[in-house]
C-alpha positions as CSV (number, residue, x, y, z in Angstrom):
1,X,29.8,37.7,-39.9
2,X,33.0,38.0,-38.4
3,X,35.2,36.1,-40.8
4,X,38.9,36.1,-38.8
5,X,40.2,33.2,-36.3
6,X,40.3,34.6,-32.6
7,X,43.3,34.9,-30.2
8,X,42.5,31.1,-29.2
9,X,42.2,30.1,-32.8
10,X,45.5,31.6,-33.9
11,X,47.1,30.0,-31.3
12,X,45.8,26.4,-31.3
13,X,46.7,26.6,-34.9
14,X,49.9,27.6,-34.3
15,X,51.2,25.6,-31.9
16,X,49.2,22.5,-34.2
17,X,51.5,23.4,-37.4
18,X,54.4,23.4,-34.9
19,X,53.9,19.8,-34.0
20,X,53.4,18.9,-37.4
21,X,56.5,20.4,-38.3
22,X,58.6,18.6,-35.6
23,X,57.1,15.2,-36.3
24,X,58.0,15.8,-40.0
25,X,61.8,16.5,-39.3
26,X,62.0,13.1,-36.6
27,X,60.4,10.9,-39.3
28,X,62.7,12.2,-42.4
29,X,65.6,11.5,-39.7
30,X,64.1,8.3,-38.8
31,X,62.8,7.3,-42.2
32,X,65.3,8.7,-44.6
33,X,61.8,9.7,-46.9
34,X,59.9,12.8,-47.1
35,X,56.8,13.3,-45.6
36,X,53.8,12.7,-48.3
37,X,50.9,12.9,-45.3
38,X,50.2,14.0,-41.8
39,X,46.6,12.9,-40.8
40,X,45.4,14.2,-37.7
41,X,43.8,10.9,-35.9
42,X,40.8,11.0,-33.4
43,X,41.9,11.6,-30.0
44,X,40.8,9.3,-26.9
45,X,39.9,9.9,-23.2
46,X,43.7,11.4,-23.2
47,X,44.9,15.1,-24.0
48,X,47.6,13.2,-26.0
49,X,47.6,13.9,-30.2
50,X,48.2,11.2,-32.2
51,X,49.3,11.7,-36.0
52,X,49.6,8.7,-38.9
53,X,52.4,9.9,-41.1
54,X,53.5,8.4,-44.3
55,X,56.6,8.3,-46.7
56,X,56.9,7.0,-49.9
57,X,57.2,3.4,-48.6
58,X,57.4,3.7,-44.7
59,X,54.7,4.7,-42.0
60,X,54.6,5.4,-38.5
61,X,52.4,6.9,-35.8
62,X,53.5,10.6,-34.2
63,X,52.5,11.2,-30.7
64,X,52.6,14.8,-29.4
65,X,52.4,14.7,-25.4
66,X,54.0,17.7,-23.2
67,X,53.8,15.5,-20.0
68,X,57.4,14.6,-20.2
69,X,57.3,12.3,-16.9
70,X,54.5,10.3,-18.4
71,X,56.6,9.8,-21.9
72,X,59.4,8.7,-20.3
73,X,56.9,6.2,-18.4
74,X,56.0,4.5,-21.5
75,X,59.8,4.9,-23.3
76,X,60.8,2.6,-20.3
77,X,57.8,0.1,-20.3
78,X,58.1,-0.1,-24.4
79,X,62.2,-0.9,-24.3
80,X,61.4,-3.8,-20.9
81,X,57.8,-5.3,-23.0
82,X,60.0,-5.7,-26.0
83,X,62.9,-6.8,-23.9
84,X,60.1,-9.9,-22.8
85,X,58.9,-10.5,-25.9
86,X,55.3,-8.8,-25.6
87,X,53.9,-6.9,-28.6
88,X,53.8,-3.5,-28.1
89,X,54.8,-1.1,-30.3
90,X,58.4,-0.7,-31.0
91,X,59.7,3.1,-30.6
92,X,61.3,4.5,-34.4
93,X,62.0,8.1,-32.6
94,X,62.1,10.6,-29.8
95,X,62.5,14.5,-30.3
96,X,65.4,15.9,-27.9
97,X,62.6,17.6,-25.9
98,X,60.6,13.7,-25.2
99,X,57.6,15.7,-26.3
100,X,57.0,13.6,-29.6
101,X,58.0,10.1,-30.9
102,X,57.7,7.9,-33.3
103,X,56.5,4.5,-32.8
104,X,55.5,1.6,-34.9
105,X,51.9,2.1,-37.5
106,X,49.7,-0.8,-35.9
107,X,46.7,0.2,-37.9
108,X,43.6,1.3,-37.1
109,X,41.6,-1.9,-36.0
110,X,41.1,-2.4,-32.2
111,X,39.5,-5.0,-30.1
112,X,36.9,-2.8,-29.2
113,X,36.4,-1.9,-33.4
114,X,35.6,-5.6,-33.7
115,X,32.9,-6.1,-30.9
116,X,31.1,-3.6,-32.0
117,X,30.8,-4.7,-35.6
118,X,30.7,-7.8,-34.8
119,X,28.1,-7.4,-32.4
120,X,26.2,-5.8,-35.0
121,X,25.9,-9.0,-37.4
122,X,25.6,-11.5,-34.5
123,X,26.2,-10.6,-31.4
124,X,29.2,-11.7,-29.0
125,X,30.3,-14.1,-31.1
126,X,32.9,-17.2,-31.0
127,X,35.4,-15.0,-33.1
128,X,35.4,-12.3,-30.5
129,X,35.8,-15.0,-27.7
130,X,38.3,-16.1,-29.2
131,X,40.3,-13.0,-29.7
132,X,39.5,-11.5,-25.6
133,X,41.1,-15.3,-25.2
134,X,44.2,-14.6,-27.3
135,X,44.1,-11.1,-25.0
136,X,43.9,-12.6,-21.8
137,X,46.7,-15.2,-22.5
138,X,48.8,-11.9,-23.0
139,X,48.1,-10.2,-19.5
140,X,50.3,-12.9,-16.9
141,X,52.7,-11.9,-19.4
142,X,53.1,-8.4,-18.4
143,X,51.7,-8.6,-15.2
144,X,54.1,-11.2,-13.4
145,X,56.5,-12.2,-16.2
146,X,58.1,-8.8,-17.3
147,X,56.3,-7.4,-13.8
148,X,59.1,-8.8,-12.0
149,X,61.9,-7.1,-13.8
150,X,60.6,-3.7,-14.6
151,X,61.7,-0.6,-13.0
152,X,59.1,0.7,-11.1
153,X,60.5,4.3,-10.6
154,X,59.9,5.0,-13.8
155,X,56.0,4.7,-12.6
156,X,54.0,7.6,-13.2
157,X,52.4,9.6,-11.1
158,X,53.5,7.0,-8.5
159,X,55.2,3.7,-8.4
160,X,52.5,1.5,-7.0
161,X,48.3,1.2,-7.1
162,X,48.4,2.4,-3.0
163,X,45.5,4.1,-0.9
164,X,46.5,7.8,-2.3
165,X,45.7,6.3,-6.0
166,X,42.6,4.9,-4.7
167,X,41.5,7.7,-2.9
168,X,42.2,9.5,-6.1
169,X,39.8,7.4,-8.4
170,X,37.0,7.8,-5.9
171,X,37.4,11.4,-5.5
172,X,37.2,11.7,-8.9
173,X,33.9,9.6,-9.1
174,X,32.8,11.7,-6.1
175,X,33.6,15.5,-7.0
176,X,33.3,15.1,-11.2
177,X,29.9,12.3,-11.1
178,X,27.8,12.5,-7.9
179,X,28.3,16.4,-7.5
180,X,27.8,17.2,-10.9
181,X,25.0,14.7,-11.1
182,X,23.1,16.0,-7.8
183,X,23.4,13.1,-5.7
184,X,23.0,13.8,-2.5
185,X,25.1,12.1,0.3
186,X,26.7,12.8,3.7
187,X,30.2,13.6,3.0
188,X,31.7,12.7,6.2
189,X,30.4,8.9,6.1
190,X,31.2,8.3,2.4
191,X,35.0,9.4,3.4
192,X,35.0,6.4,6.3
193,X,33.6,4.3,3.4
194,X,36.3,5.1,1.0
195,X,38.7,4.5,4.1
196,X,37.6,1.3,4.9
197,X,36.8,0.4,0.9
198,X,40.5,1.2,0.0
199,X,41.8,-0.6,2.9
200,X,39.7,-4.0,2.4
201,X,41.4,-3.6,-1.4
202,X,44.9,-3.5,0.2
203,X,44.7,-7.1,1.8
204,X,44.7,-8.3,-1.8
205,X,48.6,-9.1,-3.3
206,X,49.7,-6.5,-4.8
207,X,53.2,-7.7,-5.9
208,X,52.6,-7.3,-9.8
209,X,52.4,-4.9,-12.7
210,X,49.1,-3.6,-13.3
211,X,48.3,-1.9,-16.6
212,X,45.7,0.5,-15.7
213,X,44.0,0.7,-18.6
214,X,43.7,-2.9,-19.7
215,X,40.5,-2.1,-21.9
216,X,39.8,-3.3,-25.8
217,X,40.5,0.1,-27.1
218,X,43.5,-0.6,-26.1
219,X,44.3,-4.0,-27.7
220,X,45.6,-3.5,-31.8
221,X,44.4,-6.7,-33.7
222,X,47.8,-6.6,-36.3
223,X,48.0,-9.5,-38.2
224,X,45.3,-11.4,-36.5
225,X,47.2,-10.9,-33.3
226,X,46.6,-8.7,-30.6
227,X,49.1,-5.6,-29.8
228,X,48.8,-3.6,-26.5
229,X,48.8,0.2,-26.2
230,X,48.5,3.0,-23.4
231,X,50.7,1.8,-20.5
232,X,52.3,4.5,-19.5
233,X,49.9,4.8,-16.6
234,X,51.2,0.9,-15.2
235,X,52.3,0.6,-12.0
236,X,52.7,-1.9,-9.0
237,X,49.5,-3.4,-8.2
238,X,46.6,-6.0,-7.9
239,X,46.2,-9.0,-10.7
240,X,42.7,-8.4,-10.2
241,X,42.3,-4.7,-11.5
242,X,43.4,-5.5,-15.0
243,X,40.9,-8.2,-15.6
244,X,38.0,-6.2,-14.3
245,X,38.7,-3.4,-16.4
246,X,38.6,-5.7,-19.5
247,X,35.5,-7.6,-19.0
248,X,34.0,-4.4,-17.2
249,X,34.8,-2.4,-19.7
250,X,31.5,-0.2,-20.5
251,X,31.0,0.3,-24.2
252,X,32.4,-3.4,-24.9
253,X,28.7,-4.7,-23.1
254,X,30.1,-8.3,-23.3
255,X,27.4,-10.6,-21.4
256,X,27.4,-11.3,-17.7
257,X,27.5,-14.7,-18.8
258,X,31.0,-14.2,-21.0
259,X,32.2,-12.9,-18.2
260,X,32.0,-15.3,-16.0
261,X,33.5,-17.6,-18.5
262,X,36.6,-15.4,-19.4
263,X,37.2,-15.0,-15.9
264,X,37.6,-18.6,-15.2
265,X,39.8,-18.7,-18.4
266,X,41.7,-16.0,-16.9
267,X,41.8,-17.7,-13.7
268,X,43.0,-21.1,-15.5
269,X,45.7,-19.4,-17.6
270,X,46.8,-17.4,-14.6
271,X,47.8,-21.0,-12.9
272,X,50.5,-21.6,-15.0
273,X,52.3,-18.8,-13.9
274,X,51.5,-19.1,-9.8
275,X,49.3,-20.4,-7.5
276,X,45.8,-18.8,-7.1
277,X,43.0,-19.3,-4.8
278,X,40.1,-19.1,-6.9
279,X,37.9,-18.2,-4.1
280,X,40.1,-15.9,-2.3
281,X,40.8,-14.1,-5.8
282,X,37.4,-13.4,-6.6
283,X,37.0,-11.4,-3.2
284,X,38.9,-8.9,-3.8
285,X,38.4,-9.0,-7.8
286,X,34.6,-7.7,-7.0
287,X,36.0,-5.0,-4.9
288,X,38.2,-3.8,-8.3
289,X,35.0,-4.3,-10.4
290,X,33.5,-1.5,-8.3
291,X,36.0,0.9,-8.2
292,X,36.9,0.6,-11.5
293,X,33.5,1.6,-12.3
294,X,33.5,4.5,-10.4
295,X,36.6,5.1,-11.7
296,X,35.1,5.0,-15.3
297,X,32.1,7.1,-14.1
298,X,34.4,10.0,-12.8
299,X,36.0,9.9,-16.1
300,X,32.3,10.0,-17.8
301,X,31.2,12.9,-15.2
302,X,34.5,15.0,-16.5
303,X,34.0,14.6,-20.1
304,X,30.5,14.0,-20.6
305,X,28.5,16.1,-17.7
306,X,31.0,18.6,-16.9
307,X,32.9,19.2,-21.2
308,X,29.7,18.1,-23.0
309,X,31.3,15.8,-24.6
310,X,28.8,13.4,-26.1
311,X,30.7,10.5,-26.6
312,X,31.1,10.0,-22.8
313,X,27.6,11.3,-22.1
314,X,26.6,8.3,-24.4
315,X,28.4,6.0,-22.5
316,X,26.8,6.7,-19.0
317,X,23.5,5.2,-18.9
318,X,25.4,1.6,-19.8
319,X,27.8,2.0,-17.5
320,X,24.9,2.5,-14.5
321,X,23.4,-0.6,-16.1
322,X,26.6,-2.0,-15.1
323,X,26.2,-0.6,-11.7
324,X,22.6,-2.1,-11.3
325,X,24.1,-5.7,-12.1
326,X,26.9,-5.3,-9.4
327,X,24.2,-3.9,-6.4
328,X,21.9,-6.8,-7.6
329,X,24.3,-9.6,-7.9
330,X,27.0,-8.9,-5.7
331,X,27.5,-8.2,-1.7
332,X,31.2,-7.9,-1.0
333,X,33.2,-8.9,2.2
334,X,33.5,-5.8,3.5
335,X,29.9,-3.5,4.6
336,X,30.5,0.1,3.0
337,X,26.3,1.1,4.3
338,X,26.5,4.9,2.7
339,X,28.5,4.4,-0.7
340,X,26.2,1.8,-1.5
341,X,23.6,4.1,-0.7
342,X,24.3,6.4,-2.7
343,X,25.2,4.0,-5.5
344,X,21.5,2.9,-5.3
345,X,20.1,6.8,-5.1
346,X,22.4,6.9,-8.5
347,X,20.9,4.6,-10.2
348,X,17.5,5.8,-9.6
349,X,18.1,9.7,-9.7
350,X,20.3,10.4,-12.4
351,X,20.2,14.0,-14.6
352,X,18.2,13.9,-17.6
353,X,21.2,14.4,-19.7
354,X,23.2,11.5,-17.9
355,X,20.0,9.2,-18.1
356,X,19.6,9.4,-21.9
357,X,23.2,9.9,-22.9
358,X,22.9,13.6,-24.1
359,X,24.1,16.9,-23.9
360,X,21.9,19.7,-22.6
361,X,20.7,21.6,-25.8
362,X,22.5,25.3,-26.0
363,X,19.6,28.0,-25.3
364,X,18.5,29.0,-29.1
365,X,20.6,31.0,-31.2
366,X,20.5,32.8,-34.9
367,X,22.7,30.3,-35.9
368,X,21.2,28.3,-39.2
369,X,22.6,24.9,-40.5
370,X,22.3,23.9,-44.2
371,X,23.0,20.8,-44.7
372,X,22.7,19.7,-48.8
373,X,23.3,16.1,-49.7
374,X,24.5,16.3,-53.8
375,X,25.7,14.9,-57.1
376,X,29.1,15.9,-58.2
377,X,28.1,15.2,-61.7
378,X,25.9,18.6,-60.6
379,X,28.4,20.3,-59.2
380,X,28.7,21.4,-55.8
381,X,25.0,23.5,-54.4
382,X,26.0,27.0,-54.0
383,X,25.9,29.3,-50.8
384,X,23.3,31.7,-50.7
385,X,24.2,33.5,-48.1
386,X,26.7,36.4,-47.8
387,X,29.0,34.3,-46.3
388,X,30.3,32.0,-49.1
389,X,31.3,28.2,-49.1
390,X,31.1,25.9,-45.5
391,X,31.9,22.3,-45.7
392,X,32.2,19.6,-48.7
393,X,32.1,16.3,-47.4
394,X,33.3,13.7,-50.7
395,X,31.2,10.4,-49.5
396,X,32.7,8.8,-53.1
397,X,35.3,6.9,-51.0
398,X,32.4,5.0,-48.7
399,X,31.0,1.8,-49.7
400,X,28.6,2.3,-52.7
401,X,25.2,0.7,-51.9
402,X,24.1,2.0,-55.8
403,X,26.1,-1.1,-57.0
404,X,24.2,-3.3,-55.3
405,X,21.0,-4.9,-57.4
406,X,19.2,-5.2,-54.4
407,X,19.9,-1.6,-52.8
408,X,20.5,0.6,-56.1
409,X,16.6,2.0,-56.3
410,X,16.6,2.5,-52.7
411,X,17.7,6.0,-51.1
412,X,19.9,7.3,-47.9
413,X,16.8,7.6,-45.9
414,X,15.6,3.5,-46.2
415,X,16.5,1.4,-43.8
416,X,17.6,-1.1,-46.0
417,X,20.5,1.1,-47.0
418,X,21.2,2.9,-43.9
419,X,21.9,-0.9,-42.1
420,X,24.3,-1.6,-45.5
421,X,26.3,1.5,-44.2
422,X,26.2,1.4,-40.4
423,X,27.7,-1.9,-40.9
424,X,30.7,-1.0,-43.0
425,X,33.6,0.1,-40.4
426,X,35.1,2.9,-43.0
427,X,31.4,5.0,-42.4
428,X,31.6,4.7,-38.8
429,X,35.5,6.0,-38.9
430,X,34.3,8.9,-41.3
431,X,31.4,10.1,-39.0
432,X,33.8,10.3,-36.0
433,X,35.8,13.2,-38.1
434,X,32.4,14.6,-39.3
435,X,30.9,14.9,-36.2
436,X,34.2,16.2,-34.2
437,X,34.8,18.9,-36.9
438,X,31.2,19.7,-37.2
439,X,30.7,20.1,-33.6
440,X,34.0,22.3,-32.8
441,X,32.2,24.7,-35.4
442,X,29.1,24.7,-34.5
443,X,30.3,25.1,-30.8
444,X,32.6,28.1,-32.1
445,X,29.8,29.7,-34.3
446,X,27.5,29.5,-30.9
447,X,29.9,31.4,-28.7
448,X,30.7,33.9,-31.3
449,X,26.9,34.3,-32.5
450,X,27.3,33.6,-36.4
451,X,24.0,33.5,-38.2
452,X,25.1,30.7,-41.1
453,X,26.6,27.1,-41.5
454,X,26.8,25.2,-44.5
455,X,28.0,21.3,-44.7
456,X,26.9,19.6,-48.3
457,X,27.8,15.9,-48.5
458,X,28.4,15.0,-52.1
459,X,28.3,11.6,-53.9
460,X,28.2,9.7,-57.8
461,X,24.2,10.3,-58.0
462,X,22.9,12.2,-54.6
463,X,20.5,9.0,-54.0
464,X,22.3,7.0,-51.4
465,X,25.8,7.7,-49.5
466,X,25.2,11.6,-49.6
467,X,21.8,11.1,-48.5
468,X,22.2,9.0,-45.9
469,X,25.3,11.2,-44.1
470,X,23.3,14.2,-44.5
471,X,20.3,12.5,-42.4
472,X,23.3,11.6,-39.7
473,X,24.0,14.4,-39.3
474,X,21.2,16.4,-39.3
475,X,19.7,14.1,-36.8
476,X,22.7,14.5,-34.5
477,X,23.0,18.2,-34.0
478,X,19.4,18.5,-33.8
479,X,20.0,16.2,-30.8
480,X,22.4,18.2,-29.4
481,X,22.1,21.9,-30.1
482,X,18.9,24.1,-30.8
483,X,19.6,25.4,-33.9
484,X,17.6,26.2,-36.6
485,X,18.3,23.5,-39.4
486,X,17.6,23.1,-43.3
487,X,17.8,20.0,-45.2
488,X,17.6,19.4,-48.7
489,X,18.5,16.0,-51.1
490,X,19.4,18.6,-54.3
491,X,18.6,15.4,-55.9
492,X,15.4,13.9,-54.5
493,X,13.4,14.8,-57.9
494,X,15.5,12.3,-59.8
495,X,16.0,9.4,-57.5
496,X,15.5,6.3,-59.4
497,X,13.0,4.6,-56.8
């Protein structure tokens, strides 16, 4: 096997250490304390990196991002929120290049982290109302009370929500969903459609700052309050688009029902700040619902159907679940006969792939997969092959189900102990690095036709934690690549059961 990093390797490892480098030198400016660790965290739907870096008392979040006009977007939204009191985070640092900053360590608990465990135990619960209610008392803030003072030529890439951005967002859905997905539709009459959607939008006010991307992975819960991230995309614009985006927000699934509700709360708070015409609102808040969707969908075509990436893949059969509720349940005020349509064809012809939320299996390979679950107090299974080593995963850190009476003579591949750990928040954080490092080499080992992968997942006694990431794993690449795999529990012989 061919056991050196490629032109593309070299490089994306270069210019990684670089960044690291630079963020180290801002932070001792900044911090006055050597750096003890860089972590590398997961990235979002952005091509932004984000970095946790700690000193020997202080910590802070790096952010590497070569758009310069977008930076300076959010360096002037951050000093006019904090200027108004909002909580966003505060800026430590910016490199003389506005490449990389420092801003305030908000943790890594979002709004969206909470639905989802929540949701878990028992469903959309009281405590997440309440905190999308502690949310939505935040957005008049920023959208009329620091939306009046902000400098809007700082917007970026343009100063106000306007038919061009529109157009933009339904082009996207149109170029990266339904042609990638094989809808078929008469080009011609779906432009008039987005003409006369975009201009029905445009009666609405548009006199306020709209966030963009006012979605719950983008709310912070720090100290039982919520923080707001990702701006930098804010412009002039619609109340209504915000709101949509939050209770439309796909992987959130909060009820129809909730919805509603929040809305009206939305509505109520919105009051004290200016007069509103419920009715009038909600025609033109319908209209954003839709093309925020499509928006979303465009985004989901991108990543998901046209970069594999599974996590949007995953997301697109509830976001057209979404889109059935809206064709079902809602006519708006202006007729749009061919995109809805072809919204209807969507939900009823969709790709295999996009239906189930998968990626297209590779065509086999040679590659082979070993995955090992182990006991340390056994030492660490060796690699047969010529190769030598692979991955060591240390599960010791996860939540221990062996200490539990009622778990200990259960194993990884019960359900009892597999809903212990899919509850826990720390397992779910750990699989999204597993998965994303696993995948970038089984990806690279693909293209480059290696024959061998190892990944051994170790804990105390190879019964439950190592067991039950090894399953994970093995059941998620043989969902998404046709490769050959080989499991083994090293320790199955002596599980106490």
């Amino acid at each position: 096997m061919d056991r050196y990093l490629n032109e593309s390797d070299l490089i994306r490892n270069k210019l990684n250490n670089k960044i690291q480098r630079n963020l180290s030198i801002i932070f001792n400016d900044w911090s006055d304390e050597k750096v003890e660790q860089i972590t590398t965290l997961p990235s979002s739907g952005s091509y932004r990196q984000y970095f946790r870096i700690k000193g020997r008392d202080k910590t802070a979040i790096g952010v590497f991002n070569k758009d310069i006009k977008e930076n300076e977007a959010f360096f002037s939204f951050t000093k006019h929120f904090l200027k108004n009191n909002l909580n966003v985070p505060e800026i430590y640092s910016v490199s003389p290049d506005n490449k990389i900053y420092l801003i305030k360590d908000l943790g890594d608990t979002t709004l969206f982290s909470i639905v989802l465990q929540q949701q878990k135990k028992s469903g959309f619960s009281e405590d997440i109302i309440e905190l999308y209610k502690k949310t939505i008392n935040e957005l008049p803030k920023f959208q009329i009370t620091a939306g009046k003072g902000i400098d809007y030529s700082r917007c970026y890439p343009r100063p106000a929500f306007d038919k061009q951005s529109m157009l933009w967002d339904l082009n996207y859905f149109k170029y990266y969903f339904l042609k990638l997905a094989k809808i078929p539709f008469d080009e011609h009459k779906l432009e008039n459609d987005f003409q006369r959607f975009t201009d029905f939008l445009l009666e609405a006010d548009k006199n306020y700052f709209m966030y963009r991307d006012f979605q719950s992975r983008n709310i912070m819960i720090f100290k039982n309050c919520p923080y707001f991230i990702d701006y930098q995309g804010g412009r002039n614009g619609a109340l209504q688009y915000d709101i949509a985006s939050l209770l439309f927000q796909v992987k959130a699934a909060i009820p129809n029902d909730i919805k509603n509700y929040l809305l009206e709360y939305y509505l109520s708070n919105l009051g004290k700040y200016i007069s509103v015409n419920s009715k009038e609102f909600k025609k033109y808040y319908w209209g954003f619902v839709y093309l925020r969707l499509l928006q979303v969908l465009g985004a989901y075509g991108f990543r998901g159907l046209y970069e594999k990436k599974s996590h949007f893949l995953q997301s697109i059969p509830t976001a057209i679940e979404n889109l059935k509720w809206l064709l079902q349940n809602i006519v708006l005020s202006v007729k749009l006969p061919t995109l809805m349509n072809v919204l209807n064809s969507l939900t009823e012809n969709l790709p295999e792939s996009a239906r189930h939320g998968r990626v297209s299996k590779q065509p086999h390979s040679n590659l082979k997969i070993t995955i090992n679950s182990f006991s340390y107090k056994k030492g660490i299974p060796d690699d047969k092959t010529e190769n030598g080593g692979g991955f060591v995963f240390d599960c010791r850190a996860l939540p221990n189900p062996g200490k539990s009476e009622e778990l200990k003579h259960f194993t990884g591949k019960d359900k009892q102990v597999i809903e212990f750990l899919e509850r826990e928040k720390e397992v779910e954080e750990f699989f999204n690095y597993v998965f994303s490092i696993i995948d970038k080499s089984v990806e690279k080992y693909l293209e480059r036709n290696f024959t061998d992968l190892m990944v051994n997942f170790g804990c105390t006694g190879g019964q439950h934690r190592s067991v039950f990431c090894a399953e994970k794993l093995t059941n998620h690449l043989k969902e998404k690549y046709n490769v050959k795999i080989i499991l083994t529990h090293t320790e199955e012989d002596n599980w106490k059961i």
